[in-house]
N, CA, C and O atoms as a Tinker XYZ file with bonds, in Angstrom:
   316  protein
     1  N      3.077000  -14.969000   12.466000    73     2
     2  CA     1.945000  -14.091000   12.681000    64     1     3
     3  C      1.105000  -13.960000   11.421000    63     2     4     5
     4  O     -0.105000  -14.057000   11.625000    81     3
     5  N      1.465000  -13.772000   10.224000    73     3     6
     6  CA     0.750000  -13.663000    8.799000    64     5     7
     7  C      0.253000  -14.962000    8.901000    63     6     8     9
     8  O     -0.883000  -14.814000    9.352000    81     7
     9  N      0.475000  -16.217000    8.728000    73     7    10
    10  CA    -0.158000  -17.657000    8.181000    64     9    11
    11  C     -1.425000  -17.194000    9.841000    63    10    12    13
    12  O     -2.631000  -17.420000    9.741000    81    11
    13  N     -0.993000  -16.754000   10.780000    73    11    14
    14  CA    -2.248000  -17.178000   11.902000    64    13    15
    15  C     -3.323000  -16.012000   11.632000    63    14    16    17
    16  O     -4.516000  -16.199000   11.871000    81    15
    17  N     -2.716000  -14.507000   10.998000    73    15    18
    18  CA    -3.999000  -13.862000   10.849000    64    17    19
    19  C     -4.591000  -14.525000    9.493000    63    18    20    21
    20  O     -5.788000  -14.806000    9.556000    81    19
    21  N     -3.861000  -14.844000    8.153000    73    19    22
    22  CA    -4.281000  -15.043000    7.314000    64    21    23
    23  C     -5.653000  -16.692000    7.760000    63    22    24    25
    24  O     -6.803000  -16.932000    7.393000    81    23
    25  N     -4.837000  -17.289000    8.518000    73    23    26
    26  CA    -5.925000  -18.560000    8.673000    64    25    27
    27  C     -7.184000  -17.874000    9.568000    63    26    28    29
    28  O     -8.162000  -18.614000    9.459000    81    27
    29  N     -7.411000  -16.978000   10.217000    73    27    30
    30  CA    -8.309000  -16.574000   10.780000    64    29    31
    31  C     -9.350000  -16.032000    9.659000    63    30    32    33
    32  O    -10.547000  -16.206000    9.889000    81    31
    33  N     -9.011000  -15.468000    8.615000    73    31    34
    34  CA    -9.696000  -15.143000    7.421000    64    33    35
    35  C    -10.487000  -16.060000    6.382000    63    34    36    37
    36  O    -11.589000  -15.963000    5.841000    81    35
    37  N     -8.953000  -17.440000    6.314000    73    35    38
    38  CA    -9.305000  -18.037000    5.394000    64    37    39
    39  C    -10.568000  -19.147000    5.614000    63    38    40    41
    40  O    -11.585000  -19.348000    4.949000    81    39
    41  N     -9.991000  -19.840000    6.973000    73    39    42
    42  CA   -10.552000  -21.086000    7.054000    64    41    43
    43  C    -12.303000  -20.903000    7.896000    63    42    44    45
    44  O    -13.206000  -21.724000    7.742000    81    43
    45  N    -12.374000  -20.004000    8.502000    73    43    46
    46  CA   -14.024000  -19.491000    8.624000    64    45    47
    47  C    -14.807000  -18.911000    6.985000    63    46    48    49
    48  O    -15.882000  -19.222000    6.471000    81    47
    49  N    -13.749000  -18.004000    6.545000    73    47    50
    50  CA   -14.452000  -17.904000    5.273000    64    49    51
    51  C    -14.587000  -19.063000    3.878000    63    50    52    53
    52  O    -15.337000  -19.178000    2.909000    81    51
    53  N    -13.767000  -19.571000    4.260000    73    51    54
    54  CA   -14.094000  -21.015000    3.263000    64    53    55
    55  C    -14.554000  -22.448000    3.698000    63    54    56    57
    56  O    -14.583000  -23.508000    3.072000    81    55
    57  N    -14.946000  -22.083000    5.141000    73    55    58
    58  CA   -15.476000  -24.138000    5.515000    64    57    59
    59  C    -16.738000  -23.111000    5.881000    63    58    60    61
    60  O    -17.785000  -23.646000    5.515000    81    59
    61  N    -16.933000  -22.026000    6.384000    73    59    62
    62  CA   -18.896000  -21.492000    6.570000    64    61    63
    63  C    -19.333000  -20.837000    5.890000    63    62    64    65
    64  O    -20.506000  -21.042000    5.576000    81    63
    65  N    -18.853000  -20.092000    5.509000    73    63    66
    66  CA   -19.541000  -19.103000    4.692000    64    65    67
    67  C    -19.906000  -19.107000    3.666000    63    66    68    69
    68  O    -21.052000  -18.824000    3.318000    81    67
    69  N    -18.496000  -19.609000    2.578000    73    67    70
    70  CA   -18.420000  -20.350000    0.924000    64    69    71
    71  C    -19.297000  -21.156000    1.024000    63    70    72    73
    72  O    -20.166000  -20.921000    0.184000    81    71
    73  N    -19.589000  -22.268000    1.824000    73    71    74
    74  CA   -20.379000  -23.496000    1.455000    64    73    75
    75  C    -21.833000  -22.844000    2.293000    63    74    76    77
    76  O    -22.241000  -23.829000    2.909000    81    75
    77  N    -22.330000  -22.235000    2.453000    73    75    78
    78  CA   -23.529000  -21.886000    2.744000    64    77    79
    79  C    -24.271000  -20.663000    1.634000    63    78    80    81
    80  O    -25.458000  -20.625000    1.311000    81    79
    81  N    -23.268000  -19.802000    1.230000    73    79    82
    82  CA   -23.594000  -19.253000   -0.024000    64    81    83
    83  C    -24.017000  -20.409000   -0.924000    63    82    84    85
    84  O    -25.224000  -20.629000   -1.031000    81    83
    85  N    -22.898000  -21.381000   -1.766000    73    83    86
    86  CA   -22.906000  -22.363000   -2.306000    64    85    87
    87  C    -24.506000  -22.697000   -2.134000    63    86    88    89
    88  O    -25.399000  -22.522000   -2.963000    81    87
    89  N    -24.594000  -23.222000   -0.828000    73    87    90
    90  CA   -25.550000  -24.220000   -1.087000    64    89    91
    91  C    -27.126000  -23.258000   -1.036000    63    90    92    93
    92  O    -28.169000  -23.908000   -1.108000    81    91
    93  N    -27.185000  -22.085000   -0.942000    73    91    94
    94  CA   -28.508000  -21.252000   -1.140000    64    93    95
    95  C    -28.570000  -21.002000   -2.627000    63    94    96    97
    96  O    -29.573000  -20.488000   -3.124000    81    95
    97  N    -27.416000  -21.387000   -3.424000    73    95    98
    98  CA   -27.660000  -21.085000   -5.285000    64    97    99
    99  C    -27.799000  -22.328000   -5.310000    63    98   100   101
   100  O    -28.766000  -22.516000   -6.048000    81    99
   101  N    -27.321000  -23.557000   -4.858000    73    99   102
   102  CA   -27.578000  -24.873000   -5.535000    64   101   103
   103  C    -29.237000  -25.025000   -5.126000    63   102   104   105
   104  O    -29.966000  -25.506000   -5.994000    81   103
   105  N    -29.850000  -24.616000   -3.797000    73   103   106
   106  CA   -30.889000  -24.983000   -3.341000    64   105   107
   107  C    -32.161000  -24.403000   -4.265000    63   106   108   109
   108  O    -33.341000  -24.728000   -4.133000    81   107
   109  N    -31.600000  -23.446000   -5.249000    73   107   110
   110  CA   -32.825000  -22.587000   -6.287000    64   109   111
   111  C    -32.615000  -23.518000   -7.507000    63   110   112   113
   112  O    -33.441000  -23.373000   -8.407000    81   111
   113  N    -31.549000  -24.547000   -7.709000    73   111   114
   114  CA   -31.501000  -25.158000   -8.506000    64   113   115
   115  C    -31.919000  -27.035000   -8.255000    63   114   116   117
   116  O    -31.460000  -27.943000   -8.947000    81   115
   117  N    -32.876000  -27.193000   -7.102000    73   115   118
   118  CA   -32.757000  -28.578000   -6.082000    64   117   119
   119  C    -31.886000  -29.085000   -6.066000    63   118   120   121
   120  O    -32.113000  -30.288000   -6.193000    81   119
   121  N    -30.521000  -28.794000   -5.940000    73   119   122
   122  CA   -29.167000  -29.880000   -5.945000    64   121   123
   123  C    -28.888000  -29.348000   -4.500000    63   122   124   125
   124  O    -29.157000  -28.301000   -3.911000    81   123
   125  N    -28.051000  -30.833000   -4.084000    73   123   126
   126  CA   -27.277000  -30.270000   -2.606000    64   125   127
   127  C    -25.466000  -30.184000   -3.474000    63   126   128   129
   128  O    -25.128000  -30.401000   -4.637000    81   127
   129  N    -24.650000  -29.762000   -2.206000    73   127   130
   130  CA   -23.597000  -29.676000   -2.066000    64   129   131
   131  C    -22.887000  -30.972000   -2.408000    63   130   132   133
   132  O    -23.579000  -31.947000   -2.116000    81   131
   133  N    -21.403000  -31.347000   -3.080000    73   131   134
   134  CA   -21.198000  -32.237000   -2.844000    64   133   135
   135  C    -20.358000  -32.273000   -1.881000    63   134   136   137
   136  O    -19.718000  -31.366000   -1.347000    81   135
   137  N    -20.416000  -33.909000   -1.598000    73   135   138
   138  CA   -19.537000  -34.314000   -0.341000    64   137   139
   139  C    -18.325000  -33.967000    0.046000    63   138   140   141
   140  O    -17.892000  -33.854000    1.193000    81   139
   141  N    -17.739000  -33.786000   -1.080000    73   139   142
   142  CA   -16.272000  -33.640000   -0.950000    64   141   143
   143  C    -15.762000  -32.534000   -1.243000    63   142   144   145
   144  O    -14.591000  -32.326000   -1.563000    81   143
   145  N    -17.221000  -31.256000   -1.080000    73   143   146
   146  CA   -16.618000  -29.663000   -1.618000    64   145   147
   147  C    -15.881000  -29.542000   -0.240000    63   146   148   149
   148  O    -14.654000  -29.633000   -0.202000    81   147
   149  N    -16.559000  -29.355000    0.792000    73   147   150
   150  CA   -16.092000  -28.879000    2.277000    64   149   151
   151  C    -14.274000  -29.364000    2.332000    63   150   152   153
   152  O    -13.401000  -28.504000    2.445000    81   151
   153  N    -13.976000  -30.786000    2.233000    73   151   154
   154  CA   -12.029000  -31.119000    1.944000    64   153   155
   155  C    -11.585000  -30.212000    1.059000    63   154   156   157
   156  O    -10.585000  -29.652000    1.508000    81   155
   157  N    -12.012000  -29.677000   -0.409000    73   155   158
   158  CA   -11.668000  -29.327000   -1.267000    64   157   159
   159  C    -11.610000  -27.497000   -0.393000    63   158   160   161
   160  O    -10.727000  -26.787000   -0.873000    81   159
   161  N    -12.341000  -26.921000    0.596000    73   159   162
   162  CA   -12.392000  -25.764000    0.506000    64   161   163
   163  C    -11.143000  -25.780000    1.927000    63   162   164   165
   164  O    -10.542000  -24.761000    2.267000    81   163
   165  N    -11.012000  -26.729000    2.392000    73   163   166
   166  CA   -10.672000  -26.677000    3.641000    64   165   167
   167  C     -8.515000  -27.002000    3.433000    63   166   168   169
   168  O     -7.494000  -26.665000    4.032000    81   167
   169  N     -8.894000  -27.832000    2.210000    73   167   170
   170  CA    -7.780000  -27.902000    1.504000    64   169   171
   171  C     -6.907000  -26.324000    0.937000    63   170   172   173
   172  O     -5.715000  -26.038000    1.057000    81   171
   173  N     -8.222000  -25.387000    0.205000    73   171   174
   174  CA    -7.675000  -24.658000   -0.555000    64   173   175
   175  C     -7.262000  -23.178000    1.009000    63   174   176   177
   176  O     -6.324000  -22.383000    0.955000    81   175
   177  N     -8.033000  -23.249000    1.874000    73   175   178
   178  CA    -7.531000  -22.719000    3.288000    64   177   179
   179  C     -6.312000  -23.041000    4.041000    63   178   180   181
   180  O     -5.890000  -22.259000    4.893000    81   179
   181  N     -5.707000  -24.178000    3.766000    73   179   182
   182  CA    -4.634000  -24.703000    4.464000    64   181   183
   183  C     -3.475000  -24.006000    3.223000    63   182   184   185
   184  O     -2.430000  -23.394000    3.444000    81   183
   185  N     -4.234000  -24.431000    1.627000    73   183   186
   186  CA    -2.989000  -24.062000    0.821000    64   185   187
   187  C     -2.613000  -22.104000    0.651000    63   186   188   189
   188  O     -1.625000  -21.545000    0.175000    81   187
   189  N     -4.118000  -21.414000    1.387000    73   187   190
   190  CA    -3.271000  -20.003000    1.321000    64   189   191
   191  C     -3.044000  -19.682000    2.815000    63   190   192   193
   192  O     -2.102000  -18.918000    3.029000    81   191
   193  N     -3.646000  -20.070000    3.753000    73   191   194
   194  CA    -2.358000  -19.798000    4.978000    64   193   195
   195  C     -1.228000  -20.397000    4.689000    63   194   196   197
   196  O     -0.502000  -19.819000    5.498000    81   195
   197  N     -0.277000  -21.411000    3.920000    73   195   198
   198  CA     1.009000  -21.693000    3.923000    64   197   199
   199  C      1.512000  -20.890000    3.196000    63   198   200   201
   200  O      2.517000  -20.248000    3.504000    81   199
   201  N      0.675000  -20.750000    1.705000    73   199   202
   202  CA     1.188000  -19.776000    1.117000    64   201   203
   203  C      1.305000  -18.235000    1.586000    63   202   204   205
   204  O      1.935000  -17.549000    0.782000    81   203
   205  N      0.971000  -17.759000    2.380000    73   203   206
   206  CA     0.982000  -16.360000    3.161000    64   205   207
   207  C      2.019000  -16.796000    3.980000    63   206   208   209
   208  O      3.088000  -16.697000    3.378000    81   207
   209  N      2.157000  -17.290000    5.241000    73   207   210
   210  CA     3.086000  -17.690000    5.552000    64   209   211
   211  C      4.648000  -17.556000    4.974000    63   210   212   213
   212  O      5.451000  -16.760000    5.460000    81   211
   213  N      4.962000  -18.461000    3.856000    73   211   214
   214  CA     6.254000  -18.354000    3.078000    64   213   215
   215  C      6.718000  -16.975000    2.759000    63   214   216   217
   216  O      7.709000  -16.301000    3.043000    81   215
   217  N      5.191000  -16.742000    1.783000    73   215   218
   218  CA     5.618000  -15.134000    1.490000    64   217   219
   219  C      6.135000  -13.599000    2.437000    63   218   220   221
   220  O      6.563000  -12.508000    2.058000    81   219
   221  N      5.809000  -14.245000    3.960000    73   219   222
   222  CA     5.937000  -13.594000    4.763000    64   221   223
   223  C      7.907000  -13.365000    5.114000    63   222   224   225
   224  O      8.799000  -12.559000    5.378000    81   223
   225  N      7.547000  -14.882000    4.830000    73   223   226
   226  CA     9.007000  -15.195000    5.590000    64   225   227
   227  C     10.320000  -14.750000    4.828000    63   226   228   229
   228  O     11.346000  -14.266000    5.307000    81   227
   229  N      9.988000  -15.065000    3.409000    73   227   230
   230  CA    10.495000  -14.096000    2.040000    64   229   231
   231  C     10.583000  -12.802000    2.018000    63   230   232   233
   232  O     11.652000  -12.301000    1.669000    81   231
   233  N      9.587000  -12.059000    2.351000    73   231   234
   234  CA     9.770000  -10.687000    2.365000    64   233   235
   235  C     10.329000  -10.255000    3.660000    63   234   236   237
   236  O     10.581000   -9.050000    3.673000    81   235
   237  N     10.557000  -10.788000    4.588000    73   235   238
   238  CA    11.371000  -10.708000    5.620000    64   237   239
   239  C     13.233000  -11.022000    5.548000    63   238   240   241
   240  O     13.971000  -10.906000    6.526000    81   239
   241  N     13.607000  -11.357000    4.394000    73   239   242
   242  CA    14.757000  -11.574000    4.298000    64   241   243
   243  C     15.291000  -10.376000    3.756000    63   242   244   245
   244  O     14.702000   -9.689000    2.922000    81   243
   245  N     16.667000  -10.072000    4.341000    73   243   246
   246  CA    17.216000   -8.714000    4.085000    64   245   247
   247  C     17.519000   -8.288000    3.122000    63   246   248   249
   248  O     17.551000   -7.062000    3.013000    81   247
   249  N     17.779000   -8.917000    2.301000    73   247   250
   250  CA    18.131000   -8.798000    0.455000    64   249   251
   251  C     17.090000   -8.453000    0.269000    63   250   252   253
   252  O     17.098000   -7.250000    0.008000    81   251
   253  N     15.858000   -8.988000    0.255000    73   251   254
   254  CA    14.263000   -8.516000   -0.561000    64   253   255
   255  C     13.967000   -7.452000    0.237000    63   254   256   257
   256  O     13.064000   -6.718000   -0.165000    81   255
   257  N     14.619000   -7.129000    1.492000    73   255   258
   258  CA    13.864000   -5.413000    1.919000    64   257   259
   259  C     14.696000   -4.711000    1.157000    63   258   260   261
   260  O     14.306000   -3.871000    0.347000    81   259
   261  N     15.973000   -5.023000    1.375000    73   259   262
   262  CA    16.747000   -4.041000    0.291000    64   261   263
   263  C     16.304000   -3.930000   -1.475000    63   262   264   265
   264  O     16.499000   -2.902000   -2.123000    81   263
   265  N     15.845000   -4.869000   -1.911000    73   263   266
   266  CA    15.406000   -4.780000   -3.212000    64   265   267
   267  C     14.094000   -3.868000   -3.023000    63   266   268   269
   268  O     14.186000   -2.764000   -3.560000    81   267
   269  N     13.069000   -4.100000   -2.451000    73   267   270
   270  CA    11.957000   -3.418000   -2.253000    64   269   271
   271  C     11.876000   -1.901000   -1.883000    63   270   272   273
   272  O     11.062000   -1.054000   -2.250000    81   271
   273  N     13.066000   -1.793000   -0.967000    73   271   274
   274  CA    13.289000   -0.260000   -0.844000    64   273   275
   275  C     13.665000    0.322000   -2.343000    63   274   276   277
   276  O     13.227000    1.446000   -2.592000    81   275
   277  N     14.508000   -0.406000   -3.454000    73   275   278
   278  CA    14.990000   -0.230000   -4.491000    64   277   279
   279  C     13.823000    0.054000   -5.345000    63   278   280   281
   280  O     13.440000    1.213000   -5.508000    81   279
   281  N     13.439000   -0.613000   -5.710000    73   279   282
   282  CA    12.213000   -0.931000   -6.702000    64   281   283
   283  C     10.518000   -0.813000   -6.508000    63   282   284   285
   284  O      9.604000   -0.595000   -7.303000    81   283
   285  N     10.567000   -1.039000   -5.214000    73   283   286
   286  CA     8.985000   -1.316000   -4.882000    64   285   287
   287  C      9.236000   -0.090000   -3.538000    63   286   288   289
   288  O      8.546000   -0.596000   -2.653000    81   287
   289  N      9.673000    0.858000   -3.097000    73   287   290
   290  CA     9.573000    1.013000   -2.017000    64   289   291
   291  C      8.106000    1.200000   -1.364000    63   290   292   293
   292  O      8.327000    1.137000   -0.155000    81   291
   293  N      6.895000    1.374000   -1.529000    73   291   294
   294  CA     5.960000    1.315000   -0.881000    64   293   295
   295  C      5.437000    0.122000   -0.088000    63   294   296   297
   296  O      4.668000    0.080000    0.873000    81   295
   297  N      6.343000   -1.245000   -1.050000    73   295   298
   298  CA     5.978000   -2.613000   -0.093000    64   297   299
   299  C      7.098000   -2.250000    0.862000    63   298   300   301
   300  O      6.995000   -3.024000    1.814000    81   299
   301  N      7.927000   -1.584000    1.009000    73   299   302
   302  CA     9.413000   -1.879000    1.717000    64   301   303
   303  C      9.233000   -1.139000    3.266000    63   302   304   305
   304  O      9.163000    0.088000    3.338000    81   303
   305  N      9.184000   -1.761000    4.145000    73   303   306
   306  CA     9.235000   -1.560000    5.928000    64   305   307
   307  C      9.768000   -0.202000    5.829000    63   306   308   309
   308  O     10.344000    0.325000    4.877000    81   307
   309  N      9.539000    0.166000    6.727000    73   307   310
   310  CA    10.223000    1.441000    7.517000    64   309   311
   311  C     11.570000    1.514000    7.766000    63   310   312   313
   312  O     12.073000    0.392000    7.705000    81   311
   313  N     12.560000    2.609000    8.088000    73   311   314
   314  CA    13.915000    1.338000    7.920000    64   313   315
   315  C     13.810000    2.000000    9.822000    63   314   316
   316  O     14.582000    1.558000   10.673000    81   315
């Protein structure tokens, strides 16, 4: 569930939005976009939905709720 909300965030906000900002500052400067930003953004979308993902799956293990109730309890679930 985290990697699918997190990709709902990431990958609209970094393949439309980033590269259309982008290209309204390059366009005051006459340059276009390069070719290979859009892989590079679409890349860095794939690398934080996995990374959300893992971290999900990590903080879901029972040792780290128990540490978190310890130390962090405000990250730590409800029991």
């Amino acid at each position: 569930r985290t990697a699918f909300q997190t990709a709902l965030a990431a990958f609209p906000g970094l393949l439309i939005i980033v590269p259309l900002i982008i290209q309204e500052i390059v366009n005051g400067f006459g340059q276009v976009l390069p070719d290979g930003l859009r892989l590079w953004l679409l890349a860095a979308a794939s690398g934080i939905t996995a990374l959300a993902g893992v971290l999900a799956r990590i903080m879901a293990i029972p040792g780290v709720i128990e540490w978190t109730r310890t130390y962090l309890p405000f990250l730590a679930p409800d029991k």
